[in-house]
N, C-alpha and C positions, 0 to 999 in steps of 0.2 A: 284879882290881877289877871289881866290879860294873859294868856298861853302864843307865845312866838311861832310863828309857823315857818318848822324845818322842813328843806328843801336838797334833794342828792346833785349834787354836780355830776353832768352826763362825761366828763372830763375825766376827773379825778375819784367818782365815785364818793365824794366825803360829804358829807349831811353835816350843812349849815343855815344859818337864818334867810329869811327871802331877799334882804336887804344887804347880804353878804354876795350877792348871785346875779348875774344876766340873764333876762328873762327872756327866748327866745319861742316867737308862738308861727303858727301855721295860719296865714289868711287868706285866702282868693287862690289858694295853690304855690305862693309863695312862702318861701319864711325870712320873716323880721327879726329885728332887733326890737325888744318892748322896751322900751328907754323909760316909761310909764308906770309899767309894770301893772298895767289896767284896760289893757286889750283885750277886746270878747275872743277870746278864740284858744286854739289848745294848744297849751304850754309847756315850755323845757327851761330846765336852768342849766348853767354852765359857771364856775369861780371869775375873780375880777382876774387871770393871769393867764399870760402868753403861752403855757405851760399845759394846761390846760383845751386851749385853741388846738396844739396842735395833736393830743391825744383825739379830740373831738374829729378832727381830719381821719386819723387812724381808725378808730373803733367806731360798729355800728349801730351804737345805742341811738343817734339822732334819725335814721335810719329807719330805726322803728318805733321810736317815738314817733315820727309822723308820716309813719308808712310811705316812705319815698324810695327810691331806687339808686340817687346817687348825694354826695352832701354839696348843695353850689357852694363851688369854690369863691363864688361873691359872698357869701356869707362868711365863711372863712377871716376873707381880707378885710368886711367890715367890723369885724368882732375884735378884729387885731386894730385894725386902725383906731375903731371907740374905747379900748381901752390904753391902748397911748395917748388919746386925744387927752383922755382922762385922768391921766396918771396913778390908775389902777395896782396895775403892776412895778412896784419899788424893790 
């Protein structure tokens, strides 16, 4: 039987499945949303809730995940809007 690969929320710090989580990676000096969850490039997860987003805002674990200097605030409002799109968050 296959083994699930758990994954820390940069949010809420809670360690859950990959499939439970927004895959967020670093490419050309940006960072995405990995809707895919199959993009070449180095990755961060975050939970499906609003809750979440906005500790992300707070604390600097994304930061150093991908050695940046500030968190865009685009990213942010995309992360919030995909998961409303989505209705993630109940």
């Amino acid at each position: 039987m296959k083994e699930k690969c758990i994954r820390t929320c940069m949010g809420c710090n809670e360690k859950k499945t990959k499939n439970e989580l927004i895959r967020i990676v670093k490419r050309d000096n940006t960072i995405v949303i990995d809707k895919t969850g199959k993009l070449q490039a180095r990755g961060a997860y975050i939970c499906k809730r609003l809750s979440c987003v906005e500790k992300l805002k707070k604390n600097k674990r994304i930061k150093k995940a991908f050695q940046i200097n500030e968190v865009p605030e685009e990213l942010c409002c995309e992360l919030e809007k995909y998961i409303k799109e989505s209705n993630f968050d109940k």
